[in-house]
PASEBA-1860 file (N, C-alpha, C; in nm, 3 decimals):
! residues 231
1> XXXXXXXX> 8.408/2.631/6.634/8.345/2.763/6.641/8.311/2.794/6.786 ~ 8.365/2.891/6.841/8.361/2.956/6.967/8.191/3.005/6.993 ~ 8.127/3.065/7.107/7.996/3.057/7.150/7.974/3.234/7.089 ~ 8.121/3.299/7.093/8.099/3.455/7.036/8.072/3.423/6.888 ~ 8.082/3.318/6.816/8.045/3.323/6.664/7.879/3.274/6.637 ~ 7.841/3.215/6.789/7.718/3.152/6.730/7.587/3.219/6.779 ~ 7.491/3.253/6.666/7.365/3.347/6.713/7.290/3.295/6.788 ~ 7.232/3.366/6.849/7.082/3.290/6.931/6.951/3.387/6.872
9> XXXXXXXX> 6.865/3.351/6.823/6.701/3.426/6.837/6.596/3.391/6.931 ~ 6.580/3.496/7.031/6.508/3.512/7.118/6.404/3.543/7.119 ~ 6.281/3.469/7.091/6.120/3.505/7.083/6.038/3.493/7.197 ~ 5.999/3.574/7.252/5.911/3.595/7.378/5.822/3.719/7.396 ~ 5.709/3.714/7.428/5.655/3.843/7.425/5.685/3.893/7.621 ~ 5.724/3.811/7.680/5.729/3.822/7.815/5.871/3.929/7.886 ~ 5.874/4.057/7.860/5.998/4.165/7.952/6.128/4.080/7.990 ~ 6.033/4.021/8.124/6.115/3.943/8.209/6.216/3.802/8.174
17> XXXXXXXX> 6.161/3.756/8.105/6.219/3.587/7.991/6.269/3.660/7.925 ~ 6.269/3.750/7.859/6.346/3.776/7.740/6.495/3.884/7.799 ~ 6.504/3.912/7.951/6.553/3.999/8.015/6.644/3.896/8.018 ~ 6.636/3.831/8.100/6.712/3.661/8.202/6.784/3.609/8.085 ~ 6.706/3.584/7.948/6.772/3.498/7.855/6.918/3.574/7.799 ~ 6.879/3.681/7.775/7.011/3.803/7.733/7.064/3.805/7.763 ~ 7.082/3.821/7.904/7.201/3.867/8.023/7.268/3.715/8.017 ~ 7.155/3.614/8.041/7.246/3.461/8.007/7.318/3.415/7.941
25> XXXXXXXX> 7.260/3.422/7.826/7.309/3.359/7.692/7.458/3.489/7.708 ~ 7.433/3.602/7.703/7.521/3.696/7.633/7.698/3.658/7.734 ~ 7.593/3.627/7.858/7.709/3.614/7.930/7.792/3.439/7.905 ~ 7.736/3.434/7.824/7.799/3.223/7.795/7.825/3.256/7.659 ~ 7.864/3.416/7.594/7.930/3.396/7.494/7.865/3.444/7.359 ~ 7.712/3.377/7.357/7.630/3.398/7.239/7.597/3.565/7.197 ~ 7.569/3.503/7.068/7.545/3.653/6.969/7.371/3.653/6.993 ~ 7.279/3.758/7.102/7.181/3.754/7.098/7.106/3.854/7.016
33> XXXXXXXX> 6.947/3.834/6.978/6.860/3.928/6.921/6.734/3.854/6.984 ~ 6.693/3.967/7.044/6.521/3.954/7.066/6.418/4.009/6.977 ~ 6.324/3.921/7.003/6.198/3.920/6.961/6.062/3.901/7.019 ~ 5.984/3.989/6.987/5.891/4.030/7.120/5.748/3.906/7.051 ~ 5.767/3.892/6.907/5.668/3.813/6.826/5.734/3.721/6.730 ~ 5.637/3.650/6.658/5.698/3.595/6.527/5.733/3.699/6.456 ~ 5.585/3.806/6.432/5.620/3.865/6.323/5.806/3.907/6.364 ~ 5.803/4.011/6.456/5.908/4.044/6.450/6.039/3.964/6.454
41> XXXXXXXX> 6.019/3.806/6.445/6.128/3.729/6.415/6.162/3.717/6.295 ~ 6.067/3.722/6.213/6.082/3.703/6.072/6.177/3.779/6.035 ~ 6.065/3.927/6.005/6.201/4.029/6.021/6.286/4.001/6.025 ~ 6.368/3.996/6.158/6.473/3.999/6.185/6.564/3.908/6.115 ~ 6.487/3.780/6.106/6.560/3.702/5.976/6.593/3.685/5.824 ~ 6.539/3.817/5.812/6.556/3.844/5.676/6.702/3.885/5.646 ~ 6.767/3.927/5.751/6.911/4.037/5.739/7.026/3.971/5.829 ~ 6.920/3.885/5.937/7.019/3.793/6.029/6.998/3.639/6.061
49> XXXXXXXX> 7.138/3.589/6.036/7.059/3.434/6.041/7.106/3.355/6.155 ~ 7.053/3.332/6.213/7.099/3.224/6.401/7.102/3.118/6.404 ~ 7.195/3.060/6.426/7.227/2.931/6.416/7.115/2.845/6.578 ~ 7.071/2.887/6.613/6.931/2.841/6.680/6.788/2.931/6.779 ~ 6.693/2.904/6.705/6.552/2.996/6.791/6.502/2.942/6.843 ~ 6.504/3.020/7.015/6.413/2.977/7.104/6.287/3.095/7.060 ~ 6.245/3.007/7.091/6.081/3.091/7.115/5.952/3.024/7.235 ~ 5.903/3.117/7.263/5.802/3.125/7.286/5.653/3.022/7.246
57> XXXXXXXX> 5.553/3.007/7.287/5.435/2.941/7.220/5.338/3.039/7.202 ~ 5.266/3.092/7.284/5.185/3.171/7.324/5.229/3.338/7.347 ~ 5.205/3.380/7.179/5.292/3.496/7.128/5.165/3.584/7.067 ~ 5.162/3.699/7.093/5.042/3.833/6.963/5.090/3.766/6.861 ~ 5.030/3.801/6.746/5.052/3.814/6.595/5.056/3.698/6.546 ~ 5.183/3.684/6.590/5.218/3.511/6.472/5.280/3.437/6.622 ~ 5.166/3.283/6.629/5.226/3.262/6.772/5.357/3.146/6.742 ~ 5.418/3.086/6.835/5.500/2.990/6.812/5.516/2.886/6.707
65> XXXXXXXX> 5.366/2.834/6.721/5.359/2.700/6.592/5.361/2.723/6.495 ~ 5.302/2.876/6.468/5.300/2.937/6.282/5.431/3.005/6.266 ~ 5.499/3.012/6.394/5.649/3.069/6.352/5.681/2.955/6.324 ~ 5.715/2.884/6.364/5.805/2.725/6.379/5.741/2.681/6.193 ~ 5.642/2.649/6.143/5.552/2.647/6.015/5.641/2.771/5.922 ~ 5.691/2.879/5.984/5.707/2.951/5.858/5.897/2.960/5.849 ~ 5.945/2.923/5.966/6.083/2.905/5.956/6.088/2.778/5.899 ~ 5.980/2.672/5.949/6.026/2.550/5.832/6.052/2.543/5.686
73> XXXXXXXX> 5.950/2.662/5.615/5.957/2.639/5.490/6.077/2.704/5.414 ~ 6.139/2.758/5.501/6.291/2.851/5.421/6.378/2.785/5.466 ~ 6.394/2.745/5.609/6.499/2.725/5.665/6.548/2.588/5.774 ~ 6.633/2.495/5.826/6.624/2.423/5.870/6.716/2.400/6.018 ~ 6.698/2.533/6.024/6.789/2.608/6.179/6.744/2.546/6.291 ~ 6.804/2.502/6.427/6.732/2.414/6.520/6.600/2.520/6.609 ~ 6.511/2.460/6.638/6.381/2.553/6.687/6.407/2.459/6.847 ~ 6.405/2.553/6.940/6.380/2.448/7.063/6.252/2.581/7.119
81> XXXXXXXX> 6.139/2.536/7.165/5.988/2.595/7.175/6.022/2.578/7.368 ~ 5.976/2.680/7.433/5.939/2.743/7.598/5.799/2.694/7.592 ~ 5.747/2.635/7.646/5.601/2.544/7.711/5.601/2.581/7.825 ~ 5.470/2.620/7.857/5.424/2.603/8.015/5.327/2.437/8.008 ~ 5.388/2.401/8.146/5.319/2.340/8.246/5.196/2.253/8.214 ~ 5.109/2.171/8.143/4.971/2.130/8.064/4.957/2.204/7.958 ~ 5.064/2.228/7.872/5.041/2.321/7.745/5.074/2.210/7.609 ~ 5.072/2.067/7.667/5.100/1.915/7.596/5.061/1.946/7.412
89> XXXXXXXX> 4.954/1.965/7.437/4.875/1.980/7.298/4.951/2.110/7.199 ~ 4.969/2.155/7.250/5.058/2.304/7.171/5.167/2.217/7.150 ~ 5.254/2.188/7.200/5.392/2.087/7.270/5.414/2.082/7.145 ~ 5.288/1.929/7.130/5.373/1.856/7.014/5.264/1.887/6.896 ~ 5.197/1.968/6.888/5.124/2.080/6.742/5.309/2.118/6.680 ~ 5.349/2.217/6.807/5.505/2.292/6.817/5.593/2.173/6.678 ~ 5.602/2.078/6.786/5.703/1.956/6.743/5.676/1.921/6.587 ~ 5.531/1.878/6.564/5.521/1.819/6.445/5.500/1.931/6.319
97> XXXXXXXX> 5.506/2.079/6.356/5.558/2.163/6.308/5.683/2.197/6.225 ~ 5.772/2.166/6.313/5.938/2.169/6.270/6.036/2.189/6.404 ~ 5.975/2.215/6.514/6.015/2.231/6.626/6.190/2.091/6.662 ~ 6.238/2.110/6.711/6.317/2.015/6.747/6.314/1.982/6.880 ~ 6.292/2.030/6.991/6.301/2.014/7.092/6.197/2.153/7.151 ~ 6.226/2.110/7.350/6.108/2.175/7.387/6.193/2.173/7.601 ~ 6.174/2.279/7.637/6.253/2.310/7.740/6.027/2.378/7.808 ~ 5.998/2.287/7.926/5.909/2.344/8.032/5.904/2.437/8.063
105> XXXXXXXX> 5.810/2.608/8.103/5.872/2.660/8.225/5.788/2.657/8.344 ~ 5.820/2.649/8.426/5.960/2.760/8.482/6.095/2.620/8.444 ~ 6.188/2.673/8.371/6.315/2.599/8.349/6.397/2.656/8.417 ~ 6.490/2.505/8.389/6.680/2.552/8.448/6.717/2.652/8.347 ~ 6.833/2.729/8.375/6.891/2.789/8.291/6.987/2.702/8.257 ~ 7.041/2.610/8.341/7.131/2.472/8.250/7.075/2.408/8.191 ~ 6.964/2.375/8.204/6.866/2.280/8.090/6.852/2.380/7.980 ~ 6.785/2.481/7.972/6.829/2.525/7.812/6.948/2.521/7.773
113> XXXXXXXX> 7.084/2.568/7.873/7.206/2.632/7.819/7.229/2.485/7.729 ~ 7.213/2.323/7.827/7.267/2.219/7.764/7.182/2.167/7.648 ~ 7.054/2.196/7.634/6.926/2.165/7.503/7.039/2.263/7.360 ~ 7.066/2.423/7.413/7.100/2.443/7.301/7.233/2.429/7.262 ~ 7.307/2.361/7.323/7.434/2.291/7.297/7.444/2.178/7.225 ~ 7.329/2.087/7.282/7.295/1.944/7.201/7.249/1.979/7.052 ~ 7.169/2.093/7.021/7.108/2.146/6.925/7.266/2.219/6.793 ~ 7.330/2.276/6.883/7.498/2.348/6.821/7.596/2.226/6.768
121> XXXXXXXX> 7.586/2.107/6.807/7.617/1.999/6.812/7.611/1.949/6.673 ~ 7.472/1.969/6.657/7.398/1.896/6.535/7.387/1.981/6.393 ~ 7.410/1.924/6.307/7.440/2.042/6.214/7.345/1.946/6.073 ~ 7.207/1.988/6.037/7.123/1.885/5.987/7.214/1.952/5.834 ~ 7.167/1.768/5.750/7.257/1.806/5.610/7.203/1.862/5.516 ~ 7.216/1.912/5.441/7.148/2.031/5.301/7.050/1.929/5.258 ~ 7.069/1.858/5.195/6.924/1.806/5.140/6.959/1.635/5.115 ~ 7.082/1.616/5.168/7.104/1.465/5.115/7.093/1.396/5.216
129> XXXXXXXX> 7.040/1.238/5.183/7.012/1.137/5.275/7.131/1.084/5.295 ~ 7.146/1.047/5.423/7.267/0.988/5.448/7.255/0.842/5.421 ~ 7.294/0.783/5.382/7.330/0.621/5.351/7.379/0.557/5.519 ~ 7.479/0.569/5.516/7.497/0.534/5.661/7.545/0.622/5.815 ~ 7.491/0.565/5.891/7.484/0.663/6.019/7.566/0.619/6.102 ~ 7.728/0.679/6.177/7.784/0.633/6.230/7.811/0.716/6.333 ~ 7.753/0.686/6.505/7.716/0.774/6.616/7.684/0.745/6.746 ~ 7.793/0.745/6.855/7.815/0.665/6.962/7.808/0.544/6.920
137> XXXXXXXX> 7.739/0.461/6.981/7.748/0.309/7.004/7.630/0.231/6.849 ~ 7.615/0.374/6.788/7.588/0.283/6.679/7.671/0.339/6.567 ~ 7.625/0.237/6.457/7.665/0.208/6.277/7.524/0.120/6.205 ~ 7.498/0.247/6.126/7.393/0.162/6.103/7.385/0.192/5.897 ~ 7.332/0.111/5.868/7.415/0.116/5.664/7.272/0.100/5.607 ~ 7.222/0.191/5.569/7.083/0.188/5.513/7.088/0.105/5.361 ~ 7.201/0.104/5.293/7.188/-0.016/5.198/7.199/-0.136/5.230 ~ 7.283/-0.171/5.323/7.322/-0.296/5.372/7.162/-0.351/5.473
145> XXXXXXXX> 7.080/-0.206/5.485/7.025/-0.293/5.614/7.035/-0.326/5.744 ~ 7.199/-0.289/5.789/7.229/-0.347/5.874/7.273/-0.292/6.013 ~ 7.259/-0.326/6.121/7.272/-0.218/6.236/7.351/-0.283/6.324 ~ 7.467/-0.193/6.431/7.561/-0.267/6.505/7.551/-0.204/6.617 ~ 7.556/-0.242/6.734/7.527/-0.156/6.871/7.674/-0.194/6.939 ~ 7.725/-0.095/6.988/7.854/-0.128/7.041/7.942/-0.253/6.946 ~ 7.918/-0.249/6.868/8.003/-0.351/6.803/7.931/-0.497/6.776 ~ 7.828/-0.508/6.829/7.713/-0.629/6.808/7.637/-0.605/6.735
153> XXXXXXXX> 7.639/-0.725/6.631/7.523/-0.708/6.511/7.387/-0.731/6.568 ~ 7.281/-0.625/6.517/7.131/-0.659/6.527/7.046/-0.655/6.434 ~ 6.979/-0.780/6.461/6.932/-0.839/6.360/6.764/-0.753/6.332 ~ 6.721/-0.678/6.302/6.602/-0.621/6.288/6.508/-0.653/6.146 ~ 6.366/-0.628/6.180/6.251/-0.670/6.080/6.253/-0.511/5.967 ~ 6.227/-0.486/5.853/6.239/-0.414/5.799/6.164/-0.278/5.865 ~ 6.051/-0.315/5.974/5.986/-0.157/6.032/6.072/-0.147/6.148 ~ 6.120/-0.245/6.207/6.234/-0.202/6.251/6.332/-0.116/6.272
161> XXXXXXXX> 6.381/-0.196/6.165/6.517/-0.091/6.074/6.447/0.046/6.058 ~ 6.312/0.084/5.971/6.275/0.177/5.934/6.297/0.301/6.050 ~ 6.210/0.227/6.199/6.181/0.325/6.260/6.334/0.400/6.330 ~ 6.424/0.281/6.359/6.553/0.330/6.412/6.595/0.421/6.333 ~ 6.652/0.380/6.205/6.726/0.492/6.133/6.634/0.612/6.082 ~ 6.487/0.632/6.109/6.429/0.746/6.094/6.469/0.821/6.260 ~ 6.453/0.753/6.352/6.510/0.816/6.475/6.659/0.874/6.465 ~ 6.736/0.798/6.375/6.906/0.815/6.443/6.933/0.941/6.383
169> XXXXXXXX> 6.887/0.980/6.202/6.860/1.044/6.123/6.875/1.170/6.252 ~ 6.787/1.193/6.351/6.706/1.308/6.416/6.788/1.257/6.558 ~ 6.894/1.220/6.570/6.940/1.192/6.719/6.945/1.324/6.805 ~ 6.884/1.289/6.960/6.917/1.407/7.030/6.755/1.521/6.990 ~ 6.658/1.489/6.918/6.556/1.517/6.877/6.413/1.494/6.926 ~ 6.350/1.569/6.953/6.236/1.472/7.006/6.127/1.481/6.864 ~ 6.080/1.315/6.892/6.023/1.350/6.755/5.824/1.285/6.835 ~ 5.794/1.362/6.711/5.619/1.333/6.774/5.591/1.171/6.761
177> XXXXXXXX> 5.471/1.084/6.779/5.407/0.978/6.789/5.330/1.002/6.636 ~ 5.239/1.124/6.603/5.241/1.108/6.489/5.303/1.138/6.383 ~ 5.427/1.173/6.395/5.546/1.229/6.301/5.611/1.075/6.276 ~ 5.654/0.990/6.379/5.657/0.865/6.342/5.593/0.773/6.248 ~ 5.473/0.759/6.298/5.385/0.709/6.253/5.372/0.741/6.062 ~ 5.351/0.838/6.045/5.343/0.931/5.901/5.492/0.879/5.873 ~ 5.577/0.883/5.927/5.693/0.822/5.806/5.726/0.676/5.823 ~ 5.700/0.609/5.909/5.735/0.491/5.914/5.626/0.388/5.825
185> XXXXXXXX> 5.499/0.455/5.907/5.358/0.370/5.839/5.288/0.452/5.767 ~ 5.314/0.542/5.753/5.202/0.637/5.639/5.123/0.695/5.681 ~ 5.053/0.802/5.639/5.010/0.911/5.644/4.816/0.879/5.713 ~ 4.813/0.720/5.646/4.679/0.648/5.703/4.686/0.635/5.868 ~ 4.831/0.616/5.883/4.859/0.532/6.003/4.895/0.636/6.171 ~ 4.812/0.751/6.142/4.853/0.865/6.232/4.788/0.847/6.379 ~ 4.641/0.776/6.327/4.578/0.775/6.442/4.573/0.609/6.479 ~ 4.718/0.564/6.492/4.750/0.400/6.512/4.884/0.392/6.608
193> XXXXXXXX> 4.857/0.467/6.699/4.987/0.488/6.803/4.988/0.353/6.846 ~ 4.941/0.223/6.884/4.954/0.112/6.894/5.074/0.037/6.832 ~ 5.047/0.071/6.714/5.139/0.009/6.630/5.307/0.088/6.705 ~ 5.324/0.197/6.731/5.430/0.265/6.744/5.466/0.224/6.921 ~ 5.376/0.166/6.965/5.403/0.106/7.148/5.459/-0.021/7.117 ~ 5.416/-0.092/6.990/5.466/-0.247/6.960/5.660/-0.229/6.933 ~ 5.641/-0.158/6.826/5.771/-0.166/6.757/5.903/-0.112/6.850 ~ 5.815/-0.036/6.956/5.949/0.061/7.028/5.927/-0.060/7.113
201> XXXXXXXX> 5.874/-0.144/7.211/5.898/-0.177/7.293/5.969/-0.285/7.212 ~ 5.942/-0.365/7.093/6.030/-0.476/7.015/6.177/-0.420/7.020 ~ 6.187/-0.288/6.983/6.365/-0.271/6.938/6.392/-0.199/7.045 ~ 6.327/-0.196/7.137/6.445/-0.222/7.298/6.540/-0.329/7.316 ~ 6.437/-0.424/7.331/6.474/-0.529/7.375/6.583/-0.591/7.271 ~ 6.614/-0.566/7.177/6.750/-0.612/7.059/6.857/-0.479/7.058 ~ 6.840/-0.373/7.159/6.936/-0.267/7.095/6.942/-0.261/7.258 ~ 6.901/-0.217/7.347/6.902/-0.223/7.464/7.002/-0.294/7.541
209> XXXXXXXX> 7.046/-0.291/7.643/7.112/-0.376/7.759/7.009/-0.411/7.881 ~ 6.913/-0.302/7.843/6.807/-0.311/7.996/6.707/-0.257/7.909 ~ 6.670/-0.310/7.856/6.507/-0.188/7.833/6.377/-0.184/7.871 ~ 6.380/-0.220/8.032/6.295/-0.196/8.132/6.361/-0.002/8.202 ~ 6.516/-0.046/8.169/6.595/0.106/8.177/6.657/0.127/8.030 ~ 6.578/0.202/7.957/6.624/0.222/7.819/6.734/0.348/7.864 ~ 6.847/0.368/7.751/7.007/0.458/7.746/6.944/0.546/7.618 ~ 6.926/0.451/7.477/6.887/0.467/7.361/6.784/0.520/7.324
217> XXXXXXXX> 6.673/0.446/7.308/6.571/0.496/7.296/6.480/0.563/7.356 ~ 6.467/0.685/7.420/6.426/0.739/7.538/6.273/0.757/7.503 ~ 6.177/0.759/7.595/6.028/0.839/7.603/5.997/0.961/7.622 ~ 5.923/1.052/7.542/5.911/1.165/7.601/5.753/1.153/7.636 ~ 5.727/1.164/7.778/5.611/1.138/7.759/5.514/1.191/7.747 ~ 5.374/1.167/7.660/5.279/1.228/7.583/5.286/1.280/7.486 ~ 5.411/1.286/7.473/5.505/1.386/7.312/5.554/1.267/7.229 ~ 5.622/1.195/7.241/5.697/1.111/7.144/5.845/1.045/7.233
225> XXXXXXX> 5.932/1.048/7.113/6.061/1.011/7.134/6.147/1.050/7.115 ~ 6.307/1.014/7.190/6.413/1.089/7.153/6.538/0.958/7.127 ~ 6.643/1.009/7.048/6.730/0.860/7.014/6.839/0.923/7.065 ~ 6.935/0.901/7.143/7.057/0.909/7.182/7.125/0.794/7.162 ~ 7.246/0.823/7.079/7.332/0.716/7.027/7.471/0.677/7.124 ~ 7.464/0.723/7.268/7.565/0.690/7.333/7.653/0.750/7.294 ~ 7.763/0.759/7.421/7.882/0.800/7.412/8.033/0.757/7.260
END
């Protein structure tokens, strides 16, 4: 699918961002529609559907996180959220929302163009769990248990296993510290980020080549994590 088939939704209450993004995007191909609010995103999605929404945080009416909250419950379209600068706490509110990702500003215009490429990339599945995950340098078989990195078996503890293939599931994703936490350890275990510094720094060091320089398992920091499965 060519970049003229694929929509973009543009949420910003800001003239100027929502000026820059148009002329951008439109000129790299994409099918754009702006939006000055949530509300008026909604709308707009009632009649049109975009295969990914940027938005805004700090919006009138309905701001970013209750958009991101109300596109979650219909729909599972990629959300990548515009942050300013110490806006951390919104960030990952955004993230553990439904958000997928999250571009700073003042941004590149190649850092979004390539966020929503990685995002076009990914195409999440209707409602079924995948059994096994096969993606760059991994293979990993949720019945079997079993995980292979470049072709080397690794041997992992069952939270292990858990937390990887809840990451691989979401590759290219940034996912929160307590979004982890809530699926790996439970819903008790939100305010136990400890536990989530143990296990990531454990399955470096077995999936890794360097994980003093992690490839795989990346940090986002103050936000969570992201899994890139290699080339």
């Amino acid at each position: 699918m060519t970049n003229n088939h694929r929509r973009i939704l543009v949420v910003d209450d800001e003239p100027q961002i929502t000026r820059v993004l148009r002329t951008t995007l439109s000129a790299q191909g994409y099918d754009i529609r702006v939006a000055n609010d949530g509300e008026m995103a909604l709308e707009l999605m009632k009649n049109w559907t975009p295969h990914v929404v940027v938005t805004d945080l700090a919006m009138p009416n309905l701001d970013g996180i209750n958009l991101c909250r109300r596109i979650r419950s219909v729909s599972q379209v990629p959300i990548i959220v515009l942050s300013v600068r110490g806006q951390d706490r919104s960030k990952v509110e955004a993230l553990d929302a439904g958000a997928d990702d999250y571009v700073t500003k003042p941004f590149s215009m190649n850092e979004l163009l390539a966020r929503i490429r990685a995002q076009l990339r990914r195409t999440p599945p209707a409602e079924e769990q995948p059994s096994t995950i096969t993606a760059g340098d991994f293979s990993i078989d949720l019945e079997a248990r079993s995980v292979k990195v470049a072709g080397r078996e690794v041997h992992l503890t069952p939270k292990e296993f858990d937390l990887l293939f809840y990451l691989a599931k979401r590759a290219g994703k940034v996912v929160t510290h307590r979004t982890l936490l809530a699926a790996v350890w439970g819903a008790n275990s939100t305010e136990q980020p400890e536990y989530l510094r143990v296990f990531v720094g454990q399955l470096r060091k077995k999936i890794e080549l360097d994980p003093s320089a992690p490839k795989y398992l990346l940090t986002e920091p103050w936000v969570g994590y992201r899994f890139e499965p290699g080339s």
